[in-house]
MITIGU-183526 format. One record per residue: x, y, z of N, C-alpha, C in turn; residue in three letters; residue number from 1. Coordinates in pm, 1 decimal. Each point is the difference from the previous one (the first is absolute). Layout:
ATOM, X, Y, Z, X, Y, Z, X, Y, Z, ALA, NUM
...
This chain:
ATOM, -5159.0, -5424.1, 6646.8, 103.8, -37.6, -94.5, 35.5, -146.8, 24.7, UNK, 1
ATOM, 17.3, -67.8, -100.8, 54.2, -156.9, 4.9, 110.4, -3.4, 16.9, UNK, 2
ATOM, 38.6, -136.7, 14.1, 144.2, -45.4, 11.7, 56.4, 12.2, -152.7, UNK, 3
ATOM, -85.7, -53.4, -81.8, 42.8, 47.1, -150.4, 36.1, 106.7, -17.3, UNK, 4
ATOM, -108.3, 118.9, 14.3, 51.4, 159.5, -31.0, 130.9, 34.4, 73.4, UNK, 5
ATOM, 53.9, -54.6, 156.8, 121.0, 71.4, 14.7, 82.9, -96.9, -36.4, UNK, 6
ATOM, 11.3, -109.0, -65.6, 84.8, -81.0, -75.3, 66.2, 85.4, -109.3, UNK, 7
ATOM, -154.4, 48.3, -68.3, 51.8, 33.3, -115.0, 81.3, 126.1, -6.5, UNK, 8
ATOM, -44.3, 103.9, 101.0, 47.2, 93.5, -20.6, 135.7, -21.9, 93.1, UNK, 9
ATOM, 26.1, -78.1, 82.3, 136.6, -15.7, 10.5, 92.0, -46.3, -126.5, UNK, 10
ATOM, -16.1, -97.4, -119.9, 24.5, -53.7, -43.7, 28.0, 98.9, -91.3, UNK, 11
ATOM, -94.1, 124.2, -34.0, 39.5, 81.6, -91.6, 124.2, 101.6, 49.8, UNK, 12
ATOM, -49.8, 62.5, 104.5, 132.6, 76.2, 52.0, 128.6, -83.6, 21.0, UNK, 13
ATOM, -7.0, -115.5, 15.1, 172.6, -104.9, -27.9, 16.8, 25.1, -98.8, UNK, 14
ATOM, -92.9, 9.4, -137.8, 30.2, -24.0, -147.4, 59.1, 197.4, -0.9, UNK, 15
ATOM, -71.0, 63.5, 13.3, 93.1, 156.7, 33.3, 105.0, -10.9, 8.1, UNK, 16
ATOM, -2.0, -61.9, 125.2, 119.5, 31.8, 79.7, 122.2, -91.0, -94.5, UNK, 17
ATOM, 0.3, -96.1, -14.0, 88.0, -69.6, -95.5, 37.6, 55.1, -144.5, UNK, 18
ATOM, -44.2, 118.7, -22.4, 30.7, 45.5, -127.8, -119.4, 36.9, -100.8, UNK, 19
ATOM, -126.9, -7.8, 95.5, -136.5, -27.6, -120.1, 23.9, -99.5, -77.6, UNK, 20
ATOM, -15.5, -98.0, 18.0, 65.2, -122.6, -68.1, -166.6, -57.9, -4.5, UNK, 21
ATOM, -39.1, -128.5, -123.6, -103.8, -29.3, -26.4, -8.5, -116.7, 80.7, UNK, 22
ATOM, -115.4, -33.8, 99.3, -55.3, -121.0, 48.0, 72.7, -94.0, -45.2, UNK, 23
ATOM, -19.6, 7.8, -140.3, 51.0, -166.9, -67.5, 133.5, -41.7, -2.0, UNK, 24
ATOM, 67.3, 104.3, 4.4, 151.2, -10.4, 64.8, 46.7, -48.0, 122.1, UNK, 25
ATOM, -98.4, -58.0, 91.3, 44.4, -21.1, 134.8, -62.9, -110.5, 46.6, UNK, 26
ATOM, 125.7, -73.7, 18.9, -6.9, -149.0, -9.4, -81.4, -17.9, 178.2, UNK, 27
ATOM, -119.4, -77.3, -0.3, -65.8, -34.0, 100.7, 17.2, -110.6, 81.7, UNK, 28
ATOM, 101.4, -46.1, -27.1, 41.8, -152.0, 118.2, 220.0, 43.0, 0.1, UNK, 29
ATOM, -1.5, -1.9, 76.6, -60.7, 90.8, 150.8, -59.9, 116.7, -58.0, UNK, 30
ATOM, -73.6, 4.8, 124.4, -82.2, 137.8, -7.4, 63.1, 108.8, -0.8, UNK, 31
ATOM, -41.7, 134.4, -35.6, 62.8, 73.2, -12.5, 39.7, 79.6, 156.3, UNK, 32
ATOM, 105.3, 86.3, 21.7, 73.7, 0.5, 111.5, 37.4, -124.5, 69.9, UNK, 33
ATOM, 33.9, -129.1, -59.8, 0.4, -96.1, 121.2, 123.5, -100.2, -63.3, UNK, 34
ATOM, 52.0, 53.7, -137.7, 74.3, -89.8, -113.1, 173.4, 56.1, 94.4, UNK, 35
ATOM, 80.1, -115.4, -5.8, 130.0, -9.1, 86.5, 96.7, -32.8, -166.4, UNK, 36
ATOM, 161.8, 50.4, 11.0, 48.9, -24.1, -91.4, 24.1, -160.8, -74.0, UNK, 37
ATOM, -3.6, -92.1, 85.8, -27.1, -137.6, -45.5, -148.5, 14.9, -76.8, UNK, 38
ATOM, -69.0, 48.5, 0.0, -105.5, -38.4, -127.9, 4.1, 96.7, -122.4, UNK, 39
ATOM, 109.3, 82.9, 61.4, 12.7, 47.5, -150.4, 98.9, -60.5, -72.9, UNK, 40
ATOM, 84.1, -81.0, 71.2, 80.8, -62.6, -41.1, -46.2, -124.0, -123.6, UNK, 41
ATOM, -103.8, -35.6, 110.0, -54.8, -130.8, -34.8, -110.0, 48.1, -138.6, UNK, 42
ATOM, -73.0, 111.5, -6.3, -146.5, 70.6, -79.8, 159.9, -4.8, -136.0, UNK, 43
ATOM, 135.1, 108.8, -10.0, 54.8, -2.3, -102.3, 78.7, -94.2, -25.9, UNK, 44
ATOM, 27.6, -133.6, 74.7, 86.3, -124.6, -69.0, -129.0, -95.6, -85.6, UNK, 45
ATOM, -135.2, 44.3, 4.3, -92.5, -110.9, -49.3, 36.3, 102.3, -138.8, UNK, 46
ATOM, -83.8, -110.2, -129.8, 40.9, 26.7, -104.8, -121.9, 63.4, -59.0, UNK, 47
ATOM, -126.7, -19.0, 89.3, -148.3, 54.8, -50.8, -34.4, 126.5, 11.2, UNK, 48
ATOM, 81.6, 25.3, 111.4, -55.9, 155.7, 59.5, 15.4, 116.4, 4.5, UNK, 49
ATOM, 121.2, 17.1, -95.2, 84.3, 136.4, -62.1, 96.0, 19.0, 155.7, UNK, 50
ATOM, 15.9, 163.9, -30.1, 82.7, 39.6, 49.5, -65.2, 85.1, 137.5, UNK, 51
ATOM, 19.0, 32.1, 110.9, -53.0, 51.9, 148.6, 94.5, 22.7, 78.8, UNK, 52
ATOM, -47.2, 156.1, 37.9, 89.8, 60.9, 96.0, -23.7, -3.7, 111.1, UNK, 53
ATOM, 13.2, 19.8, 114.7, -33.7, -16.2, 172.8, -18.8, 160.7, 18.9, UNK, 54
ATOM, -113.6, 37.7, 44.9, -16.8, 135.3, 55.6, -109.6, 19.5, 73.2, UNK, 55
ATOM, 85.3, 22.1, 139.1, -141.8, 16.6, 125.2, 13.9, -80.3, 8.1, UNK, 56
ATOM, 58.2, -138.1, -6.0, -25.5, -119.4, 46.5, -139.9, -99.9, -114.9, UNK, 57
ATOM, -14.8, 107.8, -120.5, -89.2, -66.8, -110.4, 66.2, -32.7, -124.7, UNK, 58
ATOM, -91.2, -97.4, -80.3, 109.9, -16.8, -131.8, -57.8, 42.2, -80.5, UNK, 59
ATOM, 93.8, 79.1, -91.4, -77.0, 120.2, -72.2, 54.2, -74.1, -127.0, UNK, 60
ATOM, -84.6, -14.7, -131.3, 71.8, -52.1, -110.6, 25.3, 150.5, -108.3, UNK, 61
ATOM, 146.2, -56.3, -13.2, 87.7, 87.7, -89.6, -84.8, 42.9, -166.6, UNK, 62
ATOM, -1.4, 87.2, -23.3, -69.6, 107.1, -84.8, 57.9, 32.9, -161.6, UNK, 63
ATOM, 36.0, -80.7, -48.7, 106.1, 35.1, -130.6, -17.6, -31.6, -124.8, UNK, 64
ATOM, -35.8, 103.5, -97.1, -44.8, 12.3, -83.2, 140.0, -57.9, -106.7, UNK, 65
ATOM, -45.1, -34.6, -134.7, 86.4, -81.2, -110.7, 96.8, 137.8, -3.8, UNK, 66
ATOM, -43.7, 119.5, -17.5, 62.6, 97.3, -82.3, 116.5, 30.1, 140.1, UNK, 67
ATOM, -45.2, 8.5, 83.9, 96.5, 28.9, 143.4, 81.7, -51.3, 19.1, UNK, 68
ATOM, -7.9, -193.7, -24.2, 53.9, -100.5, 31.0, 122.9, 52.4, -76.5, UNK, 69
ATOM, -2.1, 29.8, -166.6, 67.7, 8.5, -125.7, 92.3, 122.1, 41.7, UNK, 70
ATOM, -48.0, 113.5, 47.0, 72.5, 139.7, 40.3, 148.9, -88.9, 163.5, UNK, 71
ATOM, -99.9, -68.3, 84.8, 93.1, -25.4, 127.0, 106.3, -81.1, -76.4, UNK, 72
ATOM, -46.6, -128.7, -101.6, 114.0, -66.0, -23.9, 145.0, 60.0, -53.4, UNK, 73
ATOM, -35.1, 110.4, -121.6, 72.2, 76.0, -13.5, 62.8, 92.8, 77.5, UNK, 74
ATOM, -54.7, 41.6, 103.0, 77.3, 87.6, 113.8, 102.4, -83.2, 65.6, UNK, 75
ATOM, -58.0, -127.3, 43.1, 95.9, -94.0, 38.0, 161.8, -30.7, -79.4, UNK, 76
ATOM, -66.1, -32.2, -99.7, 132.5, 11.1, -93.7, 50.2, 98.1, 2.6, UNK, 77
ATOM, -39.0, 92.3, 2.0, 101.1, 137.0, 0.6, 100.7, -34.3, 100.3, UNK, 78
ATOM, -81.0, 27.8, 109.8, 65.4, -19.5, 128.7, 63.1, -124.9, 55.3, UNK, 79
ATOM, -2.4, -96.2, -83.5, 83.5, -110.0, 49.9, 115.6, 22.0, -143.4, UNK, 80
ATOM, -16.4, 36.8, -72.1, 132.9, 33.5, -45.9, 106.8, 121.8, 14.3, UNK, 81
ATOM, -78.6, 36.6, 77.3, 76.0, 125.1, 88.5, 89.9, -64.3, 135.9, UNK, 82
ATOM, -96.9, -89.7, 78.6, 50.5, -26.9, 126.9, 137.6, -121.9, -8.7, UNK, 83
ATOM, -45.3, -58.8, -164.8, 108.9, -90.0, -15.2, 121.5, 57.3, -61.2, UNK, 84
ATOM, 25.1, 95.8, -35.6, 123.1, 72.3, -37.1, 43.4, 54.6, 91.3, UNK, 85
ATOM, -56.3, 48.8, 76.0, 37.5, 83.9, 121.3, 31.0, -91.1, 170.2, UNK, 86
ATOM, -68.6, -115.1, -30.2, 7.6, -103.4, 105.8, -30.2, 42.3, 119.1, UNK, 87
ATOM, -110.5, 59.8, 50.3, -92.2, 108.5, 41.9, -64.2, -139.9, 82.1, UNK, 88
ATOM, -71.3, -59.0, -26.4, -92.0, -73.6, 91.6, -124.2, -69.0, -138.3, UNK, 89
ATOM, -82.2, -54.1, 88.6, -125.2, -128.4, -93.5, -140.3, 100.3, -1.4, UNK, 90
ATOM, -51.0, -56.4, -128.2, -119.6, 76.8, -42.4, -102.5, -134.7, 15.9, UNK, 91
ATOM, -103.1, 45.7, 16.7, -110.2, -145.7, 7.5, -125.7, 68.5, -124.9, UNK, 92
ATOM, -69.9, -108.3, -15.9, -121.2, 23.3, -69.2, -94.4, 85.7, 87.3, UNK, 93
ATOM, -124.6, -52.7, -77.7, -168.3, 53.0, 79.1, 28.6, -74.9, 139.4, UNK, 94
ATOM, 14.9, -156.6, -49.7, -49.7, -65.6, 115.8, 127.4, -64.9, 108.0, UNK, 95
ATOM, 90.6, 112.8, -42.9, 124.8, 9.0, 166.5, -75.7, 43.4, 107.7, UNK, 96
ATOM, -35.8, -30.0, 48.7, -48.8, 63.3, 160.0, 83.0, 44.0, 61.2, UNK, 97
ATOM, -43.9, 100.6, 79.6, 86.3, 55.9, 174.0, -96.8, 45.1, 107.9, UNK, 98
ATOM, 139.4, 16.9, 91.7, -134.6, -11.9, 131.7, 51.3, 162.1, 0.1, UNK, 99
ATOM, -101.6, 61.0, 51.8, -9.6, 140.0, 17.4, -112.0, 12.0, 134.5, UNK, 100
ATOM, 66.6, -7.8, 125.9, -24.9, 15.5, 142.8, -145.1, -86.9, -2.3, UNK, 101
ATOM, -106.0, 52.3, 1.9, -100.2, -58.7, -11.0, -84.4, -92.5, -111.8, UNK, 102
ATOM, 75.0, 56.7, -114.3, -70.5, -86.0, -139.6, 98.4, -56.7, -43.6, UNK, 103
ATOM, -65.2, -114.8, -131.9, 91.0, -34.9, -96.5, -29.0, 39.8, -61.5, UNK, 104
ATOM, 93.9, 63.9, -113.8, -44.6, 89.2, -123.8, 58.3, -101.6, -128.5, UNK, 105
ATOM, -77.5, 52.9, -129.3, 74.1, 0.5, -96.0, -23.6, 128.3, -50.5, UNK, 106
ATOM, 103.7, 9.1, -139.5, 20.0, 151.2, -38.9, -110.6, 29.7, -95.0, UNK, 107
ATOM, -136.3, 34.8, 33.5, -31.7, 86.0, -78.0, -167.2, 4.9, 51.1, UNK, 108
ATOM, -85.7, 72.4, -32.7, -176.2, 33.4, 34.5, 8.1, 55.1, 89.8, UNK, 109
ATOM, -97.2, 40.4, 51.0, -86.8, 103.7, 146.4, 136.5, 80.1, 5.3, UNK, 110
ATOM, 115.5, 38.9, -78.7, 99.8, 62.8, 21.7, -22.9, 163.0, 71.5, UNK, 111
ATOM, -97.0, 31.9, 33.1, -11.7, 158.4, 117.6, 27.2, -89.2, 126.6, UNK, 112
ATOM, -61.0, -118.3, 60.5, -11.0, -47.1, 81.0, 175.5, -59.6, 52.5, UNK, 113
ATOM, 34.5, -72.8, -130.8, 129.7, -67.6, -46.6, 85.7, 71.2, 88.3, UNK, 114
ATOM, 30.5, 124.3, -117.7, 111.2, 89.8, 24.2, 19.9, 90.5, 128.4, UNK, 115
ATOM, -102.7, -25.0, 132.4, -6.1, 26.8, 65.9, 88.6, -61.2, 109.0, UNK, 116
ATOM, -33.2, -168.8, -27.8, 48.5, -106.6, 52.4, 132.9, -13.8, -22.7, UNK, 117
ATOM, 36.1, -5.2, -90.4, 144.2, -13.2, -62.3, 74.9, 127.3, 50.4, UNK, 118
ATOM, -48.0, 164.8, 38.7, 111.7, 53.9, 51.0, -21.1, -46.8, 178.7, UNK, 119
ATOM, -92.3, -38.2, 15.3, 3.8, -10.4, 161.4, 113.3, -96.9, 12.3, UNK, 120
ATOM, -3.4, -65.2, -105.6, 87.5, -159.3, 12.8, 148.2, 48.4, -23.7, UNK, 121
ATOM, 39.9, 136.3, -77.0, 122.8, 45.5, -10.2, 38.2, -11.9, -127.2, UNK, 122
ATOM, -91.9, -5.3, -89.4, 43.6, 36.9, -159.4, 81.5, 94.6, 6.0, UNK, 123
ATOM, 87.9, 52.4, -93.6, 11.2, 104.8, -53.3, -61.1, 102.6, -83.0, UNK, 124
ATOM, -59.7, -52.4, -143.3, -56.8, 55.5, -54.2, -96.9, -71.2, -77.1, UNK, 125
ATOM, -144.2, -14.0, -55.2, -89.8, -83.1, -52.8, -9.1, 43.5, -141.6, UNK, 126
ATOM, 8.5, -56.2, -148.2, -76.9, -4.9, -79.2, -131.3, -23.5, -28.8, UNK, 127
ATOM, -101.2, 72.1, -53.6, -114.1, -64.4, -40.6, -24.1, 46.9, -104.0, UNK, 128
ATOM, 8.6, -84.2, -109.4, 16.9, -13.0, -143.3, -174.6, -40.3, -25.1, UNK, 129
ATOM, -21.1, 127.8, -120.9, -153.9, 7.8, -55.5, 35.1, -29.9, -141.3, UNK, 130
ATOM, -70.4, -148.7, -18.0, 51.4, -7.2, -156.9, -104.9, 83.1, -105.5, UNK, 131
ATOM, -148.3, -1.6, 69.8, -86.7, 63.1, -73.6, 76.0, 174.2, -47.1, UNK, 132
ATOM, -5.2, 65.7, 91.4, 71.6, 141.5, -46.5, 146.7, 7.4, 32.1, UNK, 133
ATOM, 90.2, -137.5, -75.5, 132.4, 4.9, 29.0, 92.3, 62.8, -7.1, UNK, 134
ATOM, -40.3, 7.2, 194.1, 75.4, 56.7, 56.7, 44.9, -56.2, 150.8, UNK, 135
ATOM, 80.9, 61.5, 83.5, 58.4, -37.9, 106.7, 14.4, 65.2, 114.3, UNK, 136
ATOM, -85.6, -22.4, 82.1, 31.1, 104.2, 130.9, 21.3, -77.7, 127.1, UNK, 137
ATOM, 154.0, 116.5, -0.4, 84.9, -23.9, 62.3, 10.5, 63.4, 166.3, UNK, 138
ATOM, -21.6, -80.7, 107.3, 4.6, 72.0, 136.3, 123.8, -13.7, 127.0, UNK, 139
ATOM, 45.9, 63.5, -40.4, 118.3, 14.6, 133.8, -29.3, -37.3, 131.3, UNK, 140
ATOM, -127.5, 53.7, 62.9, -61.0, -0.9, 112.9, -146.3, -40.2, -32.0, UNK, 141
ATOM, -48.2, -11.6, 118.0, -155.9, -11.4, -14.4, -74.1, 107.8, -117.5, UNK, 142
ATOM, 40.7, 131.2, 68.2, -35.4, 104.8, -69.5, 59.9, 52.3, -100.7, UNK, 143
ATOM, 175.8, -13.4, 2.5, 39.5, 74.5, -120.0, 13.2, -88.2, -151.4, UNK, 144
ATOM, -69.3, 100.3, -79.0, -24.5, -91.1, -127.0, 67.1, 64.6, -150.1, UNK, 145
ATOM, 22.7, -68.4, -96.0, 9.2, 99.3, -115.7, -48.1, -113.1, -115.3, UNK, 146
ATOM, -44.2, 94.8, -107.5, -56.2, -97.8, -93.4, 83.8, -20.2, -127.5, UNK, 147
ATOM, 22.2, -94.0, -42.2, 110.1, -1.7, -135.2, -122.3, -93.1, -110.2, UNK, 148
ATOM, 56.1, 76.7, -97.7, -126.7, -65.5, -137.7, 83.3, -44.8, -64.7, UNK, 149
ATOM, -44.9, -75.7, -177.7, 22.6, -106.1, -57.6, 150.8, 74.9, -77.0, UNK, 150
ATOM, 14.9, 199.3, -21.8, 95.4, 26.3, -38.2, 147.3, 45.2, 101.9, UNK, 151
ATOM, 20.6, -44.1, 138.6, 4.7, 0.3, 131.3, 147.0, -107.0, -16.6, UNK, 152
ATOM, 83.9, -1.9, 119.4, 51.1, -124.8, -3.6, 1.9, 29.4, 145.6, UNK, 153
ATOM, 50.3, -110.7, 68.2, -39.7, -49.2, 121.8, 133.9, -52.0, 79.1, UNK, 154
ATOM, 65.3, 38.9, 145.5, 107.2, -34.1, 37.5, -5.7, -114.6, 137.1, UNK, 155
ATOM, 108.1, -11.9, 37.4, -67.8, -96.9, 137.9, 5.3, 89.8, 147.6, UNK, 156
ATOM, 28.8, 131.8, -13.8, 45.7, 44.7, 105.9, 130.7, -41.6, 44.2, UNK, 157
ATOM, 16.6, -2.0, 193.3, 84.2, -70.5, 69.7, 39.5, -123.1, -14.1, UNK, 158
ATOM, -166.2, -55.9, -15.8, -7.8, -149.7, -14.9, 83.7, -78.9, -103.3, UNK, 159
ATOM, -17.8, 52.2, -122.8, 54.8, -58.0, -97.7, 77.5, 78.3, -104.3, UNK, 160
ATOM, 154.7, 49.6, 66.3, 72.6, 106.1, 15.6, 21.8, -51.1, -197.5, UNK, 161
ATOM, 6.9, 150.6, -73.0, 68.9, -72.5, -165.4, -117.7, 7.5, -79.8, UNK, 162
ATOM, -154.2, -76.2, 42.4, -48.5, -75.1, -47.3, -99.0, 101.3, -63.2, UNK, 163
ATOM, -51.6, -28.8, -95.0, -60.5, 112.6, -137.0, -89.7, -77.9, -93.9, UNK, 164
ATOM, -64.8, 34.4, -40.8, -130.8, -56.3, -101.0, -146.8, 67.9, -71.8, UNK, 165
ATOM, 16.1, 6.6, -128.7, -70.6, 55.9, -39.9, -124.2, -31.0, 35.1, UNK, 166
ATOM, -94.8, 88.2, 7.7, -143.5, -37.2, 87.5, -91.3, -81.2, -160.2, UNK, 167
ATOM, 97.0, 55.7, -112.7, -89.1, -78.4, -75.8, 8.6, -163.0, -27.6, UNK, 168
ATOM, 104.0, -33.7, 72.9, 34.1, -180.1, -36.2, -63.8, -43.3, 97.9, UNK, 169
ATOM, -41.5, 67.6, 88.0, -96.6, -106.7, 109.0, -153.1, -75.2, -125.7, UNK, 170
ATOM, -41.9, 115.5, -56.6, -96.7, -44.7, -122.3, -19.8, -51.6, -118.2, UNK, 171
ATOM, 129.8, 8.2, -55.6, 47.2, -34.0, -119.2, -59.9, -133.2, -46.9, UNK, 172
ATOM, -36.0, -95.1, 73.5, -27.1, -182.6, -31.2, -175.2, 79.5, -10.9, UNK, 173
ATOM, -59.7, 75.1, 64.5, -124.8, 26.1, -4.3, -59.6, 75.3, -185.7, UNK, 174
ATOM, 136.3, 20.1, -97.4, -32.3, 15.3, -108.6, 1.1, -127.5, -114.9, UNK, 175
ATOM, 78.8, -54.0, 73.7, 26.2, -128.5, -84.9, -139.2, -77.9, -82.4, UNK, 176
ATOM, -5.6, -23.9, -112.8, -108.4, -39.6, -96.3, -95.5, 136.4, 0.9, UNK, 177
ATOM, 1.5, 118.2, 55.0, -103.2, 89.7, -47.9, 92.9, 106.3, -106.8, UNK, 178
ATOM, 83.1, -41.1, -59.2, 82.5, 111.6, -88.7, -68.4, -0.5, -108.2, UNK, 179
ATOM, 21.3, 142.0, -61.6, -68.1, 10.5, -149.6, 38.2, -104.9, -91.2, UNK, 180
ATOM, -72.5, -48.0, -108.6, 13.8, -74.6, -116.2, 50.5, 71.2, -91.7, UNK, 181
């Protein structure tokens, strides 16, 4: 066996292990396992290189489709006009970062992997919003889950004591220009 072959097959089990995430997503200077939060700092303040998360110590580039982008912005709004009436605390975009013990995250992709991270880190509870079959599943814990669909509405729990929303306005901008004539 070469030095190539266990390259590669290391290189593939990182890409596993990171979420099954595609090669081309993973930024190669620094190498992968070897990237420190100053270059992710430095990889997301340049203006060429999109957006990259820190995981394992690799930079993984962020995954976000037009139609997703369109569903989060609107969730955002929801929820920042919730947190501003209620004076609750700050909502960030895609590209708010946090540190979560070992990674930097942003909110959204490889989310089995994600939502793992985020309760180790002391979430409360995770959304992961499917705009394709919109819908929203919702996990308390690692394991406990329930699923709410597009005729569904959706609460904040503990977290976001009051707080209520129809599961269908997360989608609503996703009809916009396809209405009947």
């Amino acid at each position: 066996m070469s030095t190539n072959d266990i390259l590669a097959t290391t290189l593939a089990d990182h890409l596993i292990e990171l979420g099954s995430i595609s090669a081309a997503r993973v930024l190669l200077d620094p190498p992968p396992q070897q990237a420190k939060t100053a270059d992710l700092i430095r990889v997301n303040e340049s203006n060429d290189k999109g957006l990259y998360d820190l995981v394992d110590g690799t930079l993984v580039e962020k995954a976000m489709s037009y139609e997703a982008s369109v569903v989060a912005a609107t969730i955002l709004f929801i929820l920042k006009r919730f947190l501003s009436k209620h004076r609750l605390g700050l909502i960030s975009g895609a590209d708010g970062f946090f540190k979560l013990s070992l990674t930097t995250r942003a909110p959204d992709a490889e989310m089995a992997r994600k939502r793992l991270e985020y309760f180790h880190a002391g979430v409360k509870f995770v959304w992961i919003v499917d705009f394709t079959h919109r819908s929203v599943v919702v996990y308390t814990s690692p394991s406990d889950v329930r699923v709410f669909g597009e005729e569904d509405a959706i609460d904040g729990g503990n977290v976001l004591p009051d707080f209520t929303s129809p599961i269908a306005d997360f989608f609503v901008d996703l009809d916009f220009g396809n209405a009947p004539a």
